[in-house]
C-alpha positions in Angstrom: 114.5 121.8 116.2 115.2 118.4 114.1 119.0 118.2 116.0 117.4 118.4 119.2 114.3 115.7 117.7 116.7 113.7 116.9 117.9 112.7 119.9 114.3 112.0 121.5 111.7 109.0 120.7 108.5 110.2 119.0 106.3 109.6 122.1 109.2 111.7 124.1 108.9 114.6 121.2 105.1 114.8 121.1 105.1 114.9 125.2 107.3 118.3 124.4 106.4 119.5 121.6 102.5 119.2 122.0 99.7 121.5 123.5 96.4 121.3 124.3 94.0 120.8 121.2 93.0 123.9 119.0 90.4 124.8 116.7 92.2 123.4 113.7 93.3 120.1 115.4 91.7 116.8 114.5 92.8 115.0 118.0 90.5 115.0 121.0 93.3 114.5 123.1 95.9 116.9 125.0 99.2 117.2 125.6 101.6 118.9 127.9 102.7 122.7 127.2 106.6 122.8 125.5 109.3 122.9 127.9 111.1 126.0 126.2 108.3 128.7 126.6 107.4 130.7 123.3 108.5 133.8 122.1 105.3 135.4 122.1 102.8 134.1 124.8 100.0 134.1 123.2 101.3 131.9 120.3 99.7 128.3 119.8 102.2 125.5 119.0 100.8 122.2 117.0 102.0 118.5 116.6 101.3 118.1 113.2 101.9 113.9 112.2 101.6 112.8 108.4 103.4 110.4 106.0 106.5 109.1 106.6 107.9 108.8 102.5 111.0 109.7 101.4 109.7 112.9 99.6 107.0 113.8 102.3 108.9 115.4 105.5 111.0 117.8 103.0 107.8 118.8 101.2 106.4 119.3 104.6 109.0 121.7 106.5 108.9 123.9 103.1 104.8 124.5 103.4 105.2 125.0 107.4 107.6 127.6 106.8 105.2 129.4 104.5 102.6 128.7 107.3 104.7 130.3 109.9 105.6 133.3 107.6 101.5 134.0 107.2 100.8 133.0 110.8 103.5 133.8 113.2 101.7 133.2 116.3 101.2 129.7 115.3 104.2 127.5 114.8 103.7 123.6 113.9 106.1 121.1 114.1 106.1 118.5 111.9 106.4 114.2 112.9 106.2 111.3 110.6 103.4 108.6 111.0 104.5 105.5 113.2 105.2 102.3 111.4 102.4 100.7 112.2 100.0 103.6 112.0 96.6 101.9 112.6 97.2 100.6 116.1 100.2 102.8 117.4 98.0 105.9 116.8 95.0 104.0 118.6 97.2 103.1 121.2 98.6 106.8 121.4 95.2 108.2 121.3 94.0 105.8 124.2 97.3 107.2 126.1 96.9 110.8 125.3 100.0 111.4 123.9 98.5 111.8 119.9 99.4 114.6 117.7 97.2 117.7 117.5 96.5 117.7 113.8 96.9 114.3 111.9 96.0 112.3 108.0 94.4 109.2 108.1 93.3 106.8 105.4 90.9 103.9 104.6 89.0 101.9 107.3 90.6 102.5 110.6 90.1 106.3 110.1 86.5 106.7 110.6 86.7 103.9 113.1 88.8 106.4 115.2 86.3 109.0 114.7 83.5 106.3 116.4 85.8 105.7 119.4 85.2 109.5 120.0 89.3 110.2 119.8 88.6 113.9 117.0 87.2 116.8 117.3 83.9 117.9 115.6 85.0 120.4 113.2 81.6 121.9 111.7 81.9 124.8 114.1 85.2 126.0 113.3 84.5 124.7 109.4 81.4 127.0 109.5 83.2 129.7 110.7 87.1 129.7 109.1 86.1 128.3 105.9 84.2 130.0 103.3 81.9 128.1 100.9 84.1 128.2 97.7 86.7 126.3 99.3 84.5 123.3 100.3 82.8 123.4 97.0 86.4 123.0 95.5 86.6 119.0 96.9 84.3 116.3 95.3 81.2 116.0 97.1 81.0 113.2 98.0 84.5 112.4 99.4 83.6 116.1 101.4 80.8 114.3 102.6 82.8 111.2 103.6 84.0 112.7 106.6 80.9 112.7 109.0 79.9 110.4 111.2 76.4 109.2 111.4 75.5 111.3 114.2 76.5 114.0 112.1 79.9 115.2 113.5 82.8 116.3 111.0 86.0 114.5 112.1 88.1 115.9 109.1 88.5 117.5 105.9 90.2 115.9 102.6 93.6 116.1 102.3 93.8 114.9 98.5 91.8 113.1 95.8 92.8 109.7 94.9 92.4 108.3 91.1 91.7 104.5 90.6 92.3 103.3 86.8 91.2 100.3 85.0 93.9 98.9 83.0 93.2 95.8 80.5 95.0 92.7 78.6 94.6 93.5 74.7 95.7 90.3 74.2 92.8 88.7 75.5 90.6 91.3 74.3 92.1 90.8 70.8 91.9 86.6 71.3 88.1 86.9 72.6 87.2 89.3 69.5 86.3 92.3 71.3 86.6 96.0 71.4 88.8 97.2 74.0 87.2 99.5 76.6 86.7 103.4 76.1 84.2 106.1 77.1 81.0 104.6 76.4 81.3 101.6 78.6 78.8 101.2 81.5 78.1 98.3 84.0 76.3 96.9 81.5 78.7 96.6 78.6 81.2 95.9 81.5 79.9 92.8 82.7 79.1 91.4 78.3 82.6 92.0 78.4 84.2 90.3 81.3 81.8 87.2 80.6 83.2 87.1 77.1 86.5 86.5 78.5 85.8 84.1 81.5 86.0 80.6 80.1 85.3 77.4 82.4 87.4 74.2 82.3 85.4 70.8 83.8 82.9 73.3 85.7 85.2 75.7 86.9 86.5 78.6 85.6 89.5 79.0 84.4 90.3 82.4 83.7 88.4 84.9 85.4 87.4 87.8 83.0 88.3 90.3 85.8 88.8 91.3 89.2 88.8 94.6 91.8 91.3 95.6 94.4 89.9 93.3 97.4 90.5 95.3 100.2 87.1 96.1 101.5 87.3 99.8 101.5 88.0 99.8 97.8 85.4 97.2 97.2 82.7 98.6 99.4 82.2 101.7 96.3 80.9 99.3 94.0 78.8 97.6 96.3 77.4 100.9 97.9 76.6 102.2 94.5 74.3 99.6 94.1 72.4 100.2 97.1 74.0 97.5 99.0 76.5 97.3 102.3 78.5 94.9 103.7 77.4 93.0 107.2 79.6 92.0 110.0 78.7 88.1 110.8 79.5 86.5 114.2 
């Protein structure tokens, strides 16, 4: 199957390879029915598109080929994300030609979800999952994944960590201790005014900072009750 990938484009392979949406598939859209019929005719066959990494596809064709040994009427094939995921998937989505089952990350993720372009999955979630596996995943990201008119549009896939890492020079400079366990907002913000320091009315040092991309940002904001506004 990858020789004969090989010589196709991605949009050609999914064409193929694809089939119309099942209960596990995140994609609202459909695709046509493989040329090269199946084995057995009642077997579903899934488009299946995630990271593109070095490490990734490998990892991938050795957990699809213990998928396919538990469920043999049910064979996935396996595509990397696009290059420029967030508008080439739009764009394939808007076409028809998406994958059946797909990850997706950050912003533009629910924002597909809005357009309508995934599947509800609290039917088939109520049904093929049982309650110790959702109570496995945090909470809160579980509960990331709805949209506000209540419809599921995916599961997690995996749990992030984000770290706070610190200058003990300037921690030793300014005469403070250096962060640890018993740190809250409060004891945050003593400490990062501590080690801003202003030159002719501006500052020149900032005592910290946060990743700026708005997705990251929005936590902190959120978690004090606010949100962010679109202007214009």
């Amino acid at each position: 199957m990858n020789q004969y990938r090989a010589s196709l484009s991605r949009r050609e392979f999914l064409r193929i390879a694809g089939l119309t949406t099942a209960a596990i598939s995140l994609a609202a859209c459909q695709a046509e029915l493989p040329a090269e019929p199946p084995s057995n005719q009642d077997s579903v066959r899934l488009v299946y598109q995630d990271w593109r990494t070095d490490w990734f596809p490998g990892l991938a064709q050795e957990m699809l080929a213990i998928f396919h040994a538990q469920h043999p009427n049910i064979r996935v094939f396996y595509t990397p994300d696009p290059d420029n995921l967030e508008e080439a998937m739009l764009e394939e989505m808007e076409a028809g030609t998406a994958p059946d089952v797909f990850s997706g990350c950050c912003a533009f993720f629910p924002a597909w979800a809005q357009k309508g372009h995934t599947l509800d999955l609290s039917s088939y979630v109520e049904t093929g999952l049982d309650k110790s596996t959702i109570q496995d995943w945090s909470q809160a990201q579980y509960n990331y994944f709805f949209t506000t008119d209540g419809k599921q549009y995916a599961l997690p896939k995996y749990n992030g960590g984000l770290a706070l890492y610190f200058n003990k020079d300037l921690f030793d400079e300014a005469s403070l201790p250096y962060p640890d366990g018993s740190w809250n907002y409060d004891k945050y913000m003593e400490a990062m005014q501590a080690l801003t320091f202003h030159e002719a009315g501006m500052p020149g040092r900032w005592g910290s900072m946060v990743d700026v991309s708005w997705d990251r940002l929005q936590i902190h904001v959120n978690g004090w009750g606010g949100a962010f506004c679109q202007s214009g």
